[in-house]
C-alpha positions as MATLAB code, in Angstrom:
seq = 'XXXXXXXXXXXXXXXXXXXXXXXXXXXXXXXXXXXXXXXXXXXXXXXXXXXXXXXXXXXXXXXXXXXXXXXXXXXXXXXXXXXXXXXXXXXXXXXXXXXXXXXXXXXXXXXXXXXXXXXXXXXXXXXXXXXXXXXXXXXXXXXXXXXXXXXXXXXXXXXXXXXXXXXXXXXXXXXXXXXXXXXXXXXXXXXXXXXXXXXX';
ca = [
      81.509  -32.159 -114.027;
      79.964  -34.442 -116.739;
      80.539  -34.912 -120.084;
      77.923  -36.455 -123.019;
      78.588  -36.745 -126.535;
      77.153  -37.733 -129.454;
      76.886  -38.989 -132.531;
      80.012  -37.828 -134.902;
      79.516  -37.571 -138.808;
      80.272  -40.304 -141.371;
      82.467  -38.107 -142.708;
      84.707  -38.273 -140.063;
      84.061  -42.570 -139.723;
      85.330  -43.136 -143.160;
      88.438  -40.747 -142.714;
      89.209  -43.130 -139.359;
      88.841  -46.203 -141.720;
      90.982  -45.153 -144.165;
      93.559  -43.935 -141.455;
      93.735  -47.535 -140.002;
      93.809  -49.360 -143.654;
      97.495  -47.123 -143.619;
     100.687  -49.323 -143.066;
     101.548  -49.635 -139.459;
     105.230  -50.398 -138.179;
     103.997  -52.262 -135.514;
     104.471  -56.163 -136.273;
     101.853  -57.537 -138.055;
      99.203  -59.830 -136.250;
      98.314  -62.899 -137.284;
      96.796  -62.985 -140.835;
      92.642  -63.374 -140.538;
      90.817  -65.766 -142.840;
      86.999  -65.296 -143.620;
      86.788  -63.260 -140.165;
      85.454  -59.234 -139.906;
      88.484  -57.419 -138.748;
      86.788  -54.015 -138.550;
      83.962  -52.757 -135.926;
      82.789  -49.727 -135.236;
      79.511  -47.679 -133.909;
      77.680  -44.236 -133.218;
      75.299  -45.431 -130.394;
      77.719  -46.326 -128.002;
      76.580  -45.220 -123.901;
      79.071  -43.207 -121.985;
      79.076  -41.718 -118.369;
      81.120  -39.549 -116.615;
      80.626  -39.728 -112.952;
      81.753  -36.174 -110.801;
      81.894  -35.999 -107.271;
      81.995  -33.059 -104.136;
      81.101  -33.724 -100.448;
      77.848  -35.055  -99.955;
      77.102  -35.361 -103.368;
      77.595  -37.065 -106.563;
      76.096  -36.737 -110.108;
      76.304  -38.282 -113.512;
      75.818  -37.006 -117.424;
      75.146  -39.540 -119.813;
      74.561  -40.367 -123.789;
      73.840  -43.010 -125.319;
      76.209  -41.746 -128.811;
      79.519  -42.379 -128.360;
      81.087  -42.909 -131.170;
      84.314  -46.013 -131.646;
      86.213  -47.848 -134.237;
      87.925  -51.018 -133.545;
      90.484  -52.610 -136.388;
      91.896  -55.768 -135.251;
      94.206  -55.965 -138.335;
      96.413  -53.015 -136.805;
      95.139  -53.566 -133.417;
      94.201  -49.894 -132.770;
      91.147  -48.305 -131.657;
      89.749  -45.212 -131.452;
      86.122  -43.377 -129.487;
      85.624  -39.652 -129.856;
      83.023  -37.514 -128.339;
      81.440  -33.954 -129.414;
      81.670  -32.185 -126.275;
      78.941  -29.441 -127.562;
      75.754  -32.226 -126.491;
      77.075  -32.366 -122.351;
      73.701  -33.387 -120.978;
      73.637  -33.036 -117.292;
      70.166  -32.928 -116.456;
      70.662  -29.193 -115.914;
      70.158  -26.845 -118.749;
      72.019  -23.725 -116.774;
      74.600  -26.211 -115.901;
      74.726  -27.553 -118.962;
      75.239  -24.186 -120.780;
      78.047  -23.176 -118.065;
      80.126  -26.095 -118.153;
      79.754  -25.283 -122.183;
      81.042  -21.307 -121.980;
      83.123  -21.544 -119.150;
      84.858  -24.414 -118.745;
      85.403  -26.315 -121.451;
      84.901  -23.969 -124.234;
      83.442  -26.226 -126.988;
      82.839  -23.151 -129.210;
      86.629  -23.859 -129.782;
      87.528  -27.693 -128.971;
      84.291  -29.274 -129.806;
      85.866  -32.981 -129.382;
      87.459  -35.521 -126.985;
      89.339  -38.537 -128.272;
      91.256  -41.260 -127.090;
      93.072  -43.351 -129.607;
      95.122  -46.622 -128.388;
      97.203  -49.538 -129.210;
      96.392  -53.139 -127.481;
      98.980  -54.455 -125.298;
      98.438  -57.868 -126.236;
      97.198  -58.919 -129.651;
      93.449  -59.482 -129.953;
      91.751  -62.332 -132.028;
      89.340  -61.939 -134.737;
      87.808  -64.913 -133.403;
      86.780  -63.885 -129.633;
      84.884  -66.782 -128.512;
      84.607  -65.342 -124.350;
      84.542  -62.347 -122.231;
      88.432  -61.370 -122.805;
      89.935  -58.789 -120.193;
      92.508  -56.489 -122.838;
      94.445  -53.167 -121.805;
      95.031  -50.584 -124.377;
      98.199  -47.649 -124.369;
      96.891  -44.441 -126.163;
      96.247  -40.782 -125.647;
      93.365  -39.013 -124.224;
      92.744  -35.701 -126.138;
      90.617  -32.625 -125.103;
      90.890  -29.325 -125.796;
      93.698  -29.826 -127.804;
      96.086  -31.257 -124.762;
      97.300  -34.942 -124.974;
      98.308  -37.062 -122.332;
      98.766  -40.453 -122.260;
      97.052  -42.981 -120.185;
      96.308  -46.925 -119.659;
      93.120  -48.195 -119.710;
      91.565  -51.561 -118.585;
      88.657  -53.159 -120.117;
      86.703  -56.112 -121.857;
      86.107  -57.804 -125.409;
      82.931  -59.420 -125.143;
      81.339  -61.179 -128.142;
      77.772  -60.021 -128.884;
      75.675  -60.761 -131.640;
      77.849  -61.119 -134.164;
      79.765  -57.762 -133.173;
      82.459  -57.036 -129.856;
      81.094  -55.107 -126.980;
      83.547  -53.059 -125.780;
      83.060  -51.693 -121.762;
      85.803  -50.147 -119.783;
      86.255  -47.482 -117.026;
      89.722  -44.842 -116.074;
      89.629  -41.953 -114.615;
      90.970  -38.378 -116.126;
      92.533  -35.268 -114.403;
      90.435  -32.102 -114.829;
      93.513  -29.899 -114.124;
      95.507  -31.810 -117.133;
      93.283  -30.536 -119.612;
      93.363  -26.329 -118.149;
      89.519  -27.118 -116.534;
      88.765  -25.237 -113.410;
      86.965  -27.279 -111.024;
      82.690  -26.268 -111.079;
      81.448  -25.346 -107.645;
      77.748  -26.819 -106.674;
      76.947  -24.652 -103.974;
      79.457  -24.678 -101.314;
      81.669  -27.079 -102.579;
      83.881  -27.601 -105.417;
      84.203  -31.046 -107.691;
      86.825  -33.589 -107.232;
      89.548  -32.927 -109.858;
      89.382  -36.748 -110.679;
      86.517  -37.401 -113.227;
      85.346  -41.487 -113.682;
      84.669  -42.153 -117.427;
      82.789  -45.700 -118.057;
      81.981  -46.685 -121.326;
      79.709  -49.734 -123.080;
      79.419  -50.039 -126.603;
      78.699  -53.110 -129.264;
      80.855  -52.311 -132.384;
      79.423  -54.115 -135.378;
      81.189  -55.771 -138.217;
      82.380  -53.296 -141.013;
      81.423  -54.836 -145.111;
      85.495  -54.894 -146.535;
      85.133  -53.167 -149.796;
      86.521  -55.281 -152.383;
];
């Protein structure tokens, strides 16, 4: 099974800003002078990867949606599950309906806390892991994920990969013909989060 998302509102943006601007209890990083401390993007390109015997197939977008603030250290990507794009319209509309029921949980998130404190300055390809939750249809679990900072025209490209449980979140496993999908979905993610204007 595949997932694709896209683009979520500004609406929703600004309420994640103003979330992250909140006091945190976590020690404070290091303070940042004359450096961007907030990043964030719509056009992000996501992939889940779903396997059976003999074959393998992939749904893709290029709108995920993420928010980095470096001043709390937390970030945050969430998906609208009602754009899955499989390359199969039937599919598409199945997977929908049946399985994940985006009529009623129209979003995925995952929200997380570095491990290690992150630089405003990145000045290399910086390997980071992040503790949060992964959240679809409204059942939490939390999870570790591995990925990279990577400085990129004046913004941080964020790319990372983990894989998900399908029976965590109540999804029966699609069949494609005689076989049924691996329980284990790969997620992979790229995106370049661009500096965020402070408001004075």
């Amino acid at each position: 099974m595949s997932f694709t998302f896209r683009m979520a509102s500004s609406a929703v943006i600004a309420v994640l800003l103003m979330a992250f601007s909140a006091p945190q209890e976590r020690p404070a990083p290091p303070a940042y002078e004359n450096e961007p401390v907030r990043f964030m993007s719509d056009s992000g390109y996501v992939e889940f990867v779903s396997r059976a015997p003999l074959h393998e197939f992939a749904g893709t977008s290029q709108q995920l949606s993420g928010l980095i603030d470096l001043e709390t250290q937390i970030l945050d990507f969430f998906v609208d599950l009602e754009t899955l794009d499989t390359g199969n319209r039937r599919r598409d509309r199945d997977m929908r309906r049946k399985y994940l029921e985006t009529h009623r949980f129209p979003f995925a998130e995952f929200t997380g806390t570095f491990t290690e404190t992150v630089p405003a300055s990145l000045s290399e390809r910086t390997p980071v892991t992040v503790q949060g939750s992964f959240t679809m249809r409204e059942i939490t679990h939390e999870i570790q994920v591995d990925g990279f900072l990577t400085p990129e025209d004046g913004g941080i490209r964020v790319t990372a990969s983990w894989e998900i449980l399908l029976e965590d979140y109540n999804i029966d496993r699609p069949r494609i013909v005689f076989y049924e999908l691996s329980d284990v979905q790969r997620v992979s993610i790229d995106i370049l989060l661009q500096p965020v204007a402070e408001t004075p």
